[in-house]
C-alpha positions in Angstrom: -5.6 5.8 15.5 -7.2 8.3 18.1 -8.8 10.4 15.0 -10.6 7.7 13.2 -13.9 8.6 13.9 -13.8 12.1 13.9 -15.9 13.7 11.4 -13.2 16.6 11.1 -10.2 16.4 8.3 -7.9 15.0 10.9 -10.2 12.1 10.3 -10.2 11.6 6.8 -5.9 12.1 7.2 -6.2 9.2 10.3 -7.8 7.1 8.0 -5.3 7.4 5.1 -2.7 6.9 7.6 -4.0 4.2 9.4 -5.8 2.1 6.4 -3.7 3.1 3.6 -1.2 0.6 2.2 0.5 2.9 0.3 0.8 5.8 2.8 4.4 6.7 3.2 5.9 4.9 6.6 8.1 8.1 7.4 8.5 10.9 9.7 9.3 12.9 6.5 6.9 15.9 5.8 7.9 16.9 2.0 7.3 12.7 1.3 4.2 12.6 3.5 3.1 15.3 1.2 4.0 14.6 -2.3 1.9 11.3 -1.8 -1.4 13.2 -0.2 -1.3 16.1 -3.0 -0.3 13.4 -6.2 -1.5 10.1 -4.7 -4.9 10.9 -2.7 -5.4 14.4 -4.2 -6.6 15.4 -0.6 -8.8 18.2 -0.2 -7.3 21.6 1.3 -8.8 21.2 4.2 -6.9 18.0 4.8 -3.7 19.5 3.8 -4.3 22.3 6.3 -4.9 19.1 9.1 -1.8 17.4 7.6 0.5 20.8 8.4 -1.0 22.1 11.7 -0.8 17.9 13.1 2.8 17.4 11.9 3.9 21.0 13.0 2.0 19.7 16.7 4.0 16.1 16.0 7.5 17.6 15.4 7.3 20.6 18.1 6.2 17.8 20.6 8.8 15.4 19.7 11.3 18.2 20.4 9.8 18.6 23.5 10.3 15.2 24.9 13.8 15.4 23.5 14.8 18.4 25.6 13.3 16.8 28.5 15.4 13.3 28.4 18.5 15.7 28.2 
């Protein structure tokens, strides 16, 4: 993952994603969620990185979508 080694809470949330077995394989936000807040207790600071990256990752996918059209 292109975060990894960034010392930043987009790190820390790269490294869940990428390493973790049990990170939720879903686009869905309120899953993705749930499992940060109950399962990893993440810090606010990644919560705050988890929002502001899938809000970026859902109004980009939008935007390739209304290009293909």
């Amino acid at each position: 993952m292109k975060f990894e080694d960034v010392e930043l809470p987009i790190g820390n949330l790269a490294i869940h994603a990428a390493h973790d077995e049990k990170f939720p394989n879903t686009r869905d936000f309120d899953v993705i969620l749930c499992y940060l807040v109950h399962e990893v207790k993440a810090s606010t600071k990644v919560m705050v990185a988890f929002e502001a990256t899938f809000r970026y990752y859902k109004d980009s996918s939008s935007l390739k979508l209304r290009s293909i059209k």
